[in-house]
C-alpha positions as CSV (number, residue, x, y, z in Angstrom):
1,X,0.0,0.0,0.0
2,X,1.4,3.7,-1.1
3,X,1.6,6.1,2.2
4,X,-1.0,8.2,2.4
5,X,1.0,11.8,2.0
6,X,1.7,10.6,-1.9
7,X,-1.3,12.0,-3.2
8,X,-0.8,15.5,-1.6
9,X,2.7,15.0,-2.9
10,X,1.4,15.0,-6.7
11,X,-1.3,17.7,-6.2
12,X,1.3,19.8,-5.1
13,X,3.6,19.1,-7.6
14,X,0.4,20.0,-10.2
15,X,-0.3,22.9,-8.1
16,X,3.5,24.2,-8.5
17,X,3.7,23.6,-12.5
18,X,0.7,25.1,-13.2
19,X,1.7,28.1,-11.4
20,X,5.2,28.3,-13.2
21,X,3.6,28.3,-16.3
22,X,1.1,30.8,-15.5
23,X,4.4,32.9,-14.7
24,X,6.2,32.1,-17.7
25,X,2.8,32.9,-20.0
26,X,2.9,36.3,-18.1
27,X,6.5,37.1,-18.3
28,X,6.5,36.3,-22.1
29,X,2.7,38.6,-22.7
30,X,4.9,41.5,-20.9
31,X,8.0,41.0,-22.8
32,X,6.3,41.1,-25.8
33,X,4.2,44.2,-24.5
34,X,7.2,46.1,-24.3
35,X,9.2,45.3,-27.9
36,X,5.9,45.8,-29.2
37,X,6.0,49.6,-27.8
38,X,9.3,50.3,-29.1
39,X,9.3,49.0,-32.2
40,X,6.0,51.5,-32.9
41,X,7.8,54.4,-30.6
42,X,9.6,56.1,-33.3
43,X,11.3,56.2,-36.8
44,X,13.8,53.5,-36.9
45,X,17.3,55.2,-36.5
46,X,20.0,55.4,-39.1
47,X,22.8,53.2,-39.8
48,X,25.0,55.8,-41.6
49,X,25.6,59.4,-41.6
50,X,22.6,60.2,-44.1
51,X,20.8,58.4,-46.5
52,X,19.7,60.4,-49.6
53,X,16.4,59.8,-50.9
54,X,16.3,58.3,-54.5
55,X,13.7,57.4,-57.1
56,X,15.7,55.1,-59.2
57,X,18.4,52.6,-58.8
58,X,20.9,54.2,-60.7
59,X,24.0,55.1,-58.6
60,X,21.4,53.8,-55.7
61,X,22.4,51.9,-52.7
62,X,19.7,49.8,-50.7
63,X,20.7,51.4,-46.7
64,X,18.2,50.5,-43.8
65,X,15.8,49.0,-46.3
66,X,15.7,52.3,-48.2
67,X,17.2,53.1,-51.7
68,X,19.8,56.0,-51.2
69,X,22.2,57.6,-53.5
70,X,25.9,56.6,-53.1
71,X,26.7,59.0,-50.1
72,X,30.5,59.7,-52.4
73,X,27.7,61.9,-55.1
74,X,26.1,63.8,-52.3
75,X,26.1,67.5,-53.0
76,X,24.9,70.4,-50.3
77,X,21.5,70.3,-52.6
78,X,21.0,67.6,-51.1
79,X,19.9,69.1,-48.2
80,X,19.3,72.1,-49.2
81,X,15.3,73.8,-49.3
82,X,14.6,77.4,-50.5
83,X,11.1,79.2,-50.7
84,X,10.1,78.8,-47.1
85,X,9.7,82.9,-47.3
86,X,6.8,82.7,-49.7
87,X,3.3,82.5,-48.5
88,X,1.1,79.7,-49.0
89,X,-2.5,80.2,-51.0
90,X,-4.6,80.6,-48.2
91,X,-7.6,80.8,-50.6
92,X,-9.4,77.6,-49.7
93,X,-12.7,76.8,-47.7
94,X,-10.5,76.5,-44.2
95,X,-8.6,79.7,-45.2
96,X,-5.1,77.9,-44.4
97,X,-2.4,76.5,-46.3
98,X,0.3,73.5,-45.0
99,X,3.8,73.7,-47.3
100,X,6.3,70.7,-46.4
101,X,9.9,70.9,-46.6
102,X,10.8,68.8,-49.3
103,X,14.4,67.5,-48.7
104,X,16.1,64.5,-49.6
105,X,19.0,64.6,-47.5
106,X,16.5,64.2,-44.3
107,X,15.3,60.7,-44.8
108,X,16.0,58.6,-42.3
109,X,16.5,61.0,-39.7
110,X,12.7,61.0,-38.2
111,X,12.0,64.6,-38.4
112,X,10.3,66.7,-41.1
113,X,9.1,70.4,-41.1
114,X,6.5,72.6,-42.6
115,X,5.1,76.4,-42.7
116,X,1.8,76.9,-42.1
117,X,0.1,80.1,-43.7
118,X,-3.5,81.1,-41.9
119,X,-6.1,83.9,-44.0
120,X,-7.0,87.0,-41.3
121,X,-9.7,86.2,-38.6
122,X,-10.8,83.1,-40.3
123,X,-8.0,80.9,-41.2
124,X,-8.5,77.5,-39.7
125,X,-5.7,74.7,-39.5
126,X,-8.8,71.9,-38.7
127,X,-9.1,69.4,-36.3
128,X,-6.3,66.8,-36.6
129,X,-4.4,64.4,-35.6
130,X,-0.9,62.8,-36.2
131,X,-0.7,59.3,-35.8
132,X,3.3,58.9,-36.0
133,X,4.4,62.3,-34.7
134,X,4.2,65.1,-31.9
135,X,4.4,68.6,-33.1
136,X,6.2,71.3,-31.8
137,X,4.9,75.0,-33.3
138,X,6.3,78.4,-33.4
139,X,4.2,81.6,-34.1
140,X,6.3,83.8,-36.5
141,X,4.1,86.5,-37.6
142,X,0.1,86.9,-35.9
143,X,-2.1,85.3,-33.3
144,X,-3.0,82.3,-32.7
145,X,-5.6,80.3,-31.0
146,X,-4.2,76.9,-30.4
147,X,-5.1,73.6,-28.6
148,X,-5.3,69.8,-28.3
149,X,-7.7,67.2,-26.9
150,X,-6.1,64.6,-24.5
151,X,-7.7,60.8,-24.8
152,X,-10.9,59.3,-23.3
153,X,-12.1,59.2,-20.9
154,X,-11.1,62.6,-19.5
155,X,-10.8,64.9,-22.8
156,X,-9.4,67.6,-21.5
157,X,-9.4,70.5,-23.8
158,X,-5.4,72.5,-23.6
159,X,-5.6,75.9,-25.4
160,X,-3.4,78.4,-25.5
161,X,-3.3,82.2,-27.3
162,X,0.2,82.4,-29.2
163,X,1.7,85.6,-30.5
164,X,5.5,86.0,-32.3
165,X,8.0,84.2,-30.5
166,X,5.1,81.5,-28.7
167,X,6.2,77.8,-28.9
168,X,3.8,75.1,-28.5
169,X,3.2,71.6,-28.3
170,X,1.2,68.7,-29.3
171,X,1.4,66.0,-28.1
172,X,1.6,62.1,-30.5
173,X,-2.0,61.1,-32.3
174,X,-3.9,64.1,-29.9
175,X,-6.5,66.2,-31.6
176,X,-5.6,69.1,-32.1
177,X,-6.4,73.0,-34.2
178,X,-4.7,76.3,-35.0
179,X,-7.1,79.6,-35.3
180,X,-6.2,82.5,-36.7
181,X,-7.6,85.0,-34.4
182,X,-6.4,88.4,-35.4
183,X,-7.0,90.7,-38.5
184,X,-3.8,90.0,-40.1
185,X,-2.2,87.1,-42.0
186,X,-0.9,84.7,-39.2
187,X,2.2,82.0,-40.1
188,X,3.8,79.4,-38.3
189,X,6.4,76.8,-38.6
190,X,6.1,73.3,-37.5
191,X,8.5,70.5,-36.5
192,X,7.2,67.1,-36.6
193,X,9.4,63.7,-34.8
194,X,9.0,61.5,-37.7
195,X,9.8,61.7,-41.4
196,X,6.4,60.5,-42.4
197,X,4.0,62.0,-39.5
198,X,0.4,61.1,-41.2
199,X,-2.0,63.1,-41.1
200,X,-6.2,62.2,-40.3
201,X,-8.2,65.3,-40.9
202,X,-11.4,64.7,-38.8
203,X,-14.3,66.1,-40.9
204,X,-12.6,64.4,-43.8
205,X,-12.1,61.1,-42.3
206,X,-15.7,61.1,-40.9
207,X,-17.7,62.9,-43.5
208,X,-15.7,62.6,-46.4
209,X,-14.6,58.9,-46.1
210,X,-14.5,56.7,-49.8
211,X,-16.7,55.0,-49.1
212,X,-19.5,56.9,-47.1
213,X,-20.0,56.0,-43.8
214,X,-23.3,54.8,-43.0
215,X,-25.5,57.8,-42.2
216,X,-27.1,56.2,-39.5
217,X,-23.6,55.3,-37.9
218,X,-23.4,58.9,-37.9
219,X,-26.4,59.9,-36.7
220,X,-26.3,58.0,-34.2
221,X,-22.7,58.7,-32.6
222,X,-23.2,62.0,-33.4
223,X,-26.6,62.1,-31.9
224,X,-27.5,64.4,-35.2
225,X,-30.8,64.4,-37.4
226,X,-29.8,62.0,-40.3
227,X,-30.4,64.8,-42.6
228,X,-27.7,66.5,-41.2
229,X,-25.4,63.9,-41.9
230,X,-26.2,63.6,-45.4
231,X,-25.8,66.9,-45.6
232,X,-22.7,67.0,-44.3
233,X,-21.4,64.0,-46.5
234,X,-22.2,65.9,-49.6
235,X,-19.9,68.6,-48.7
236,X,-16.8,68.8,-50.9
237,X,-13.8,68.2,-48.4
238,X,-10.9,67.4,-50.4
239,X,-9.0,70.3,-50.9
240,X,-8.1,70.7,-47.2
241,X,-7.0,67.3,-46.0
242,X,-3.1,68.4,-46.3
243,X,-3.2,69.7,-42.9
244,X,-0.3,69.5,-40.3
């Protein structure tokens, strides 16, 4: 006959593995929870001292997965940009106009930069987000009424009134606005922490989606008369979804 203490031997013997490998199912989920959040925490960093952006193979090298021109051809064009000094047509149904700096010499390097050109009293940068990028701003020339929205559940609405000199800041995939709110043009420049920010203009992306949303989606997270929402879907919207 087995001693009696045997079976309290193997049940705790099944006790203690199953608890290890709850452990080791935990330990791995968290792992992975945090190479997860840095791969997706920034531009991947270069591997050289700059990789020029190419269109064609010729004199092209392939550097961090991206095809470059043969660093010994660089030129100071390269990274060179001129026109920032001109104003953007602010002519537009938001009354605002977003010009990028276009220059080769910066990919790879996570950052990009643009101007920003707002119409008197009414130019309107919209309601945006970045999904890739925060945003740092600085008021050259008017005033501006600035802000962001912070995630749910709190939503807490950040605004600021920015005049020459102001700096502000946005934070990553936060919605957020620029107001012109004096009676002169108003112009700003804005740095951006990745090469390829994204933008998602809200009115565009909800009313002006290809295909339409349903109407009664909208209506109904909305809480708006559905003929509201139809009217709002037949708006043209595409000529101001290159915000910043």
């Amino acid at each position: 006959m087995l001693p009696s203490f045997i079976p309290y031997q193997v049940e705790d013997c099944y006790l203690v593995l199953k608890t290890m490998k709850a452990v080791y199912f935990l330990a791995a989920f968290v792992l992975l929870g945090l190479a997860s959040k840095l791969a997706s925490a920034s531009d991947p960093s270069p591997l050289q001292d700059f990789c020029i952006a190419v269109n064609d193979a010729k004199n092209g090298v392939f550097i961090n997965g991206k095809l470059c021109k043969d660093p010994k051809l660089a030129t100071p064009e390269d990274f060179f940009f001129s026109g920032l000094n001109i104003p953007g047509n602010t002519s537009n149904q938001v009354g605002s106009m977003v010009t990028p700096v276009i220059v080769s010499g910066l990919n790879t390097f996570g950052i990009s930069l643009v101007r920003i050109d707002f119409a008197p009293y009414v130019g309107l940068n919209p309601l945006h987000t970045h999904p890739r990028a925060t945003e740092i701003l600085v008021v050259v020339q008017g005033t501006l009424y600035v802000g962001f929205v912070t995630s749910n559940p709190d939503n807490r609405l950040f605004t600021k009134v920015l005049y020459p000199g102001d700096v502000f800041v946005f934070p990553l995939g936060l919605i957020h606005f620029q107001f012109n709110i004096g009676h002169t043009n108003a112009v700003a420049f804005a740095a951006l922490s990745s090469q390829n920010p994204g933008v998602v203009t809200i009115a565009n992306a909800v009313f002006g989606s290809d295909a339409d949303i349903n109407p009664d989606v909208l209506a109904k997270a909305f809480q708006l008369d559905k003929n509201i929402v139809n009217q709002l879907q037949s708006r043209f919207w595409s000529d101001n979804d290159n915000r910043n």
